[in-house]
C-alpha positions in Angstrom: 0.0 0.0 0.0 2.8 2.7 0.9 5.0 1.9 -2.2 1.6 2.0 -4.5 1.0 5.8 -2.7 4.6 6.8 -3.5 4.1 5.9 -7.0 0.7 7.7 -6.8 2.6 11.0 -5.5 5.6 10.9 -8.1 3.5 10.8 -10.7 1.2 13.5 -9.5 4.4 15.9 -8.8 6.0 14.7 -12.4 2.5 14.9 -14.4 1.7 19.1 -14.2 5.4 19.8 -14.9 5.7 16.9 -18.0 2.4 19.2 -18.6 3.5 22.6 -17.9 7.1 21.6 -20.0 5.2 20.4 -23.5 2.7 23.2 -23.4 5.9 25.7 -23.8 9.4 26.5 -24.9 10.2 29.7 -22.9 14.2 28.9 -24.1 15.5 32.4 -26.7 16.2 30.7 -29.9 19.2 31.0 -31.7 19.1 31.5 -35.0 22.0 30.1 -36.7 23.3 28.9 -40.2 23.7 25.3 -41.5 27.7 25.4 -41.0 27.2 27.9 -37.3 25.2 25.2 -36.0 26.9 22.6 -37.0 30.1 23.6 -35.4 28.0 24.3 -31.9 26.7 20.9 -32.3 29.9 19.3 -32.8 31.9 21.4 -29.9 28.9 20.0 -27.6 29.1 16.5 -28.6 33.0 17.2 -27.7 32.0 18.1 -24.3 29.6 15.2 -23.6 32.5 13.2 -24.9 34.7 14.4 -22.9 32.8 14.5 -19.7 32.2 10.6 -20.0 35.8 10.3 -20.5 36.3 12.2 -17.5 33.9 10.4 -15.4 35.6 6.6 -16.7 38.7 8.0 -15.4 37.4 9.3 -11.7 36.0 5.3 -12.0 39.2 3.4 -12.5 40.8 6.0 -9.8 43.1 7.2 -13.1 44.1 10.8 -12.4 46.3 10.8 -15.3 43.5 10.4 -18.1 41.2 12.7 -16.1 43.4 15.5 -16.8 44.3 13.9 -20.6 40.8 13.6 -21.3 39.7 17.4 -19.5 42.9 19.3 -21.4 41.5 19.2 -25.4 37.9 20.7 -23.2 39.6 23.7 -22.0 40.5 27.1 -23.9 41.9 25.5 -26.5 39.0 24.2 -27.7 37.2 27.8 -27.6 39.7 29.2 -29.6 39.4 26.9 -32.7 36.5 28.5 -34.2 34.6 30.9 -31.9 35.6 33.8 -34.0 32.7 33.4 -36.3 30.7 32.4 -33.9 30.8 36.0 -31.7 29.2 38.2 -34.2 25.7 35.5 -34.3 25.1 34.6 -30.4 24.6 36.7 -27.4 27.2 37.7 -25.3 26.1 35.4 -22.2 25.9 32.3 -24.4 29.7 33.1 -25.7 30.7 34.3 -21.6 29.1 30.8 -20.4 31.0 28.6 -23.3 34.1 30.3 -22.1 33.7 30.0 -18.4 32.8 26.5 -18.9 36.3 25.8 -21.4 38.4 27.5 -18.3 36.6 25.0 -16.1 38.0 22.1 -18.0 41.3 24.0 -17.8 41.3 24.2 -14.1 39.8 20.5 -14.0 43.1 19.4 -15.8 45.5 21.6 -13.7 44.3 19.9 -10.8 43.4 16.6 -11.2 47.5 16.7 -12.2 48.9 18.8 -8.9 46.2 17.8 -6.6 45.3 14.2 -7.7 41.6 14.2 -5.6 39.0 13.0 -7.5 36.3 14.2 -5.0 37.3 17.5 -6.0 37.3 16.7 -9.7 33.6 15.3 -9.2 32.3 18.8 -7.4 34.3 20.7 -9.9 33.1 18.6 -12.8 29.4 18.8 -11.3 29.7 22.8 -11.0 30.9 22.7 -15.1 28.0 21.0 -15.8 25.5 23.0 -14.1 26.5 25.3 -17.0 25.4 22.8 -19.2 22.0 22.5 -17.6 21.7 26.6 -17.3 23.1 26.4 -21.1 20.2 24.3 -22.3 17.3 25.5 -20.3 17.7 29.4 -21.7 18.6 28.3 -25.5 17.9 26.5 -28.4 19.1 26.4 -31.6 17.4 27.2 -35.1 19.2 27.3 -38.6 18.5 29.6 -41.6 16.8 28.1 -44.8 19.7 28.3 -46.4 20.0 30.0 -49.8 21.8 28.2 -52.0 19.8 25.0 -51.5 16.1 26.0 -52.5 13.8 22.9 -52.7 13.0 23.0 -56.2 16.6 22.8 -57.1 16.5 19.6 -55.2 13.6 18.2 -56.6 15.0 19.5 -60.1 18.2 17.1 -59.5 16.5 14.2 -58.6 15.3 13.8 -62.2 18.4 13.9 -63.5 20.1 10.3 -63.2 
């Protein structure tokens, strides 16, 4: 009887929000091209990635590949393409991207010098509450984009 009420009460709490979540998207879209998007796409996927990496490592108690597998996350990363990137999305987007890159950074420096991976795990947890904050004020939507019109498409796929 208890366990059948606690059910009963989890799915009352989780029902208005699953609700409340579907009826809107409050999140400022960002309105990118094919290649823009693409790139933030990809630098994500680097991150999620990484972050799994990171986590196997903090598993098998491997300090080492922590700070190998947090390093290519840092800076460095931000600075491979961002430049064409700072023109199209808002300045608190770009400031959270970095912030979260030096994060990494620091995550490498000391998972090396200080070799705790109960600090790596906060530190790794406060990164990723960028994530979360990230993904809950945007989302992403591309430009038709020009030199692809659908009848061109269409037009080719006669042509065999």
């Amino acid at each position: 009887m208890q366990k059948t009420r606690m059910i009963l009460a989890c799915l009352l709490i989780a029902i208005p929000t699953a609700t409340l979540a579907a009826d809107q998207d409050n999140r400022q879209t960002l309105t990118l091209s094919e290649a823009q998007r693409s790139h933030v796409l990809e630098e994500m996927r680097g991150l999620l990635a990484g972050t799994q990496k990171i986590l196997a490592a903090l598993a098998a108690d491997d300090m080492a590949s922590v700070a190998q597998s947090a390093r290519p996350l840092g800076l460095g990363m931000a600075h491979k393409a961002e430049d064409h990137l700072k023109s199209v999305l808002p300045k608190e987007f770009m400031q959270l991207g970095m912030s979260l890159h030096q994060d990494f950074d620091r995550i490498a420096a000391d998972a090396e010098s200080k070799k705790d991976p109960k600090l790596t795990l906060r530190q790794l947890s406060d990164a990723m509450s960028k994530c979360v904050a990230c993904h809950d004020s945007y989302r992403i939507a591309t430009t038709p984009s020009p030199e692809k019109p659908a009848q061109a498409q269409k037009h080719n796929h006669h042509h065999h």
